[in-house]
Wavefront OBJ file of the C-alpha trace (Angstrom):
o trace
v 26.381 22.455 11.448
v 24.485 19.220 10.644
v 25.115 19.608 7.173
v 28.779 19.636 7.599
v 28.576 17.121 10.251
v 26.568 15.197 7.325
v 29.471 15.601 4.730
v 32.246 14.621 7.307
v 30.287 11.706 7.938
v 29.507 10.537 4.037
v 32.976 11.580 3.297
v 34.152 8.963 5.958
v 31.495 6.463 4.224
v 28.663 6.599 6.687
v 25.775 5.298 5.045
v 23.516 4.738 8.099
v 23.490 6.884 10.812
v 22.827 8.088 14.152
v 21.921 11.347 15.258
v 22.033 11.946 19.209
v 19.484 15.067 20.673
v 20.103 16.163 24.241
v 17.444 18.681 24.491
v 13.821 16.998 22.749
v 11.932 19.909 21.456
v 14.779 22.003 20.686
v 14.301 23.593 17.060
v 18.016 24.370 16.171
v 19.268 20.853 17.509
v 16.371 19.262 15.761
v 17.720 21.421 12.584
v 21.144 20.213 13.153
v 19.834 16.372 12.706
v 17.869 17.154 10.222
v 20.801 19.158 8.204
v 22.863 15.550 8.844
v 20.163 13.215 7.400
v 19.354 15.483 4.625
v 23.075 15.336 3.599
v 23.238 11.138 4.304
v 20.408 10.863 2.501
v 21.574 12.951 -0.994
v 24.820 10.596 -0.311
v 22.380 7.397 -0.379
v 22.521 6.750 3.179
v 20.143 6.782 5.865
v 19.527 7.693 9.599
v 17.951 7.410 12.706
v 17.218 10.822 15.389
v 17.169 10.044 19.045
v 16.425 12.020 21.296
v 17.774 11.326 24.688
v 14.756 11.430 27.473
v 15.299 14.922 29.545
v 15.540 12.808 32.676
v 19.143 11.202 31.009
v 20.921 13.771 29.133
v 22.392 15.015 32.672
v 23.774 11.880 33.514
v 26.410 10.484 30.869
v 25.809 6.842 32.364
v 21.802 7.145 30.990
v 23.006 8.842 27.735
v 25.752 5.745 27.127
v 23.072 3.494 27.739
v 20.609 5.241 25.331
v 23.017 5.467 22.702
v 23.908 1.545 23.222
v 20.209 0.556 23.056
v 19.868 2.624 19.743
v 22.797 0.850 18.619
v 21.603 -2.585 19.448
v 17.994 -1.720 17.090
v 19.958 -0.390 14.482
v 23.096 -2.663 13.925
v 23.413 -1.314 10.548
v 24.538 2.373 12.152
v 27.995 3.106 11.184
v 27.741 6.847 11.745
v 26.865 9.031 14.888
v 26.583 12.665 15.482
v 26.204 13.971 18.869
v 24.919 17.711 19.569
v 27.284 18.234 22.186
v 31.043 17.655 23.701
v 29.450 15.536 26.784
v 27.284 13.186 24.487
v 30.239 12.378 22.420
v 32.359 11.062 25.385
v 29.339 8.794 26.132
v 28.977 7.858 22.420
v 32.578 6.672 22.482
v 31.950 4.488 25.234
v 28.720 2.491 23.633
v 30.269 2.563 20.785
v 33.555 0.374 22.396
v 30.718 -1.531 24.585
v 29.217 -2.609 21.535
v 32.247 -4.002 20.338
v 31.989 -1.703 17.475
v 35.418 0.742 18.093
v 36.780 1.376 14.545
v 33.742 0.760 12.859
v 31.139 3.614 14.004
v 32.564 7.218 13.246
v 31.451 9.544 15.426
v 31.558 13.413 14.983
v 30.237 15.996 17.421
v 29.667 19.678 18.128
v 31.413 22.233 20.684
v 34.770 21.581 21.771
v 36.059 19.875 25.368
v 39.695 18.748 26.305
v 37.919 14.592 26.241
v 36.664 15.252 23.027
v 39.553 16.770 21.361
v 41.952 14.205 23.128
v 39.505 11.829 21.586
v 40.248 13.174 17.862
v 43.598 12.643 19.135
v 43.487 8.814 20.021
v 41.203 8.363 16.758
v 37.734 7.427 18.797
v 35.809 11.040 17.564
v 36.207 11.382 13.523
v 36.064 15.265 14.196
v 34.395 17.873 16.414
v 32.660 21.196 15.057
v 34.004 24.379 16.959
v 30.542 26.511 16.785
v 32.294 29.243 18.463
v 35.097 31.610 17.985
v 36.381 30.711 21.435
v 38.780 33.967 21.951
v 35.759 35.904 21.731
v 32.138 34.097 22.108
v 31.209 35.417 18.800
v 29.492 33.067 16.520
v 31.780 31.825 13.581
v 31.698 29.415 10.909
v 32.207 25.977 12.218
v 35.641 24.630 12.116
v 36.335 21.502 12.025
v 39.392 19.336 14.151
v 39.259 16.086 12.235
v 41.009 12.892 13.314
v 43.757 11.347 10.717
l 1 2 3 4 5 6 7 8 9 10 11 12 13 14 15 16 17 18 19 20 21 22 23 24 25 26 27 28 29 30 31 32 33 34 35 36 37 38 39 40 41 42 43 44 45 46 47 48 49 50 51 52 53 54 55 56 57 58 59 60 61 62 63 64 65 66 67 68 69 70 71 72 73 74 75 76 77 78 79 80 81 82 83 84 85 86 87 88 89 90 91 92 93 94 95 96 97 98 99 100 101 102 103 104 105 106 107 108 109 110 111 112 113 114 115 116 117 118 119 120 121 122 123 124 125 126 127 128 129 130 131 132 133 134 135 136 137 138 139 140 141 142 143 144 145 146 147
């Protein structure tokens, strides 16, 4: 999923960006990032991984405030991809706290009625479906991408 996250991203023209870990330690999220950067990267871009401390990622407040912080030390970012619906909604608001609405895409994985209302309005570039969601099974990711 990072990889197509990655290509969504460089397609858009990310050249530097942001990838958002909820859960530090975990080997497929950490896979996910590094599927993104390794994609920026063949696209000449760069990134940065943060992981969100374990005492934040429950509290959307903390996460908007990480993901603001990690946008103020890397102004350059004008890509972020979140490993979940909930980090995405708090990505969109650092991202309009920054002043930056318009000129950070931002792409994330699962789907939520805020995010997909968010593809909607135009403040998420896309969210990956991981699931098939009539049956739980696991599917390839499809993508709901913003116009």
């Amino acid at each position: 999923m990072g990889t197509v996250a990655g290509q969504q991203e460089a397609s858009a023209g990310v050249s530097h960006g942001l990838c958002v870990d909820q859960v530090a330690g975990n080997p497929v999220l950490e896979q996910r990032c590094n599927g993104y950067a390794s994609v920026l990267k063949a696209h000449g871009g760069s990134s940065v991984f943060l992981a969100l401390p374990s005492g934040d990622s429950s509290s959307p407040e903390k996460v908007q405030q990480d993901i603001a912080a990690a946008l103020a030390a890397h102004p350059g970012v004008n890509g972020i991809f979140t490993l979940g619906a909930p980090e995405a909604v708090s990505a969109v608001a650092a991202v309009k706290q920054a002043g930056k609405a318009g000129k950070i895409t931002i792409g994330t994985t699962d789907l939520s009625n805020a995010d997909l209302q968010a593809v909607q309005t135009g403040d998420l570039g896309f969210v990956l479906d991981q699931h098939n969601t009539a049956t739980r099974s696991p599917a390839p990711p499809t993508a709901h991408i913003s116009e």
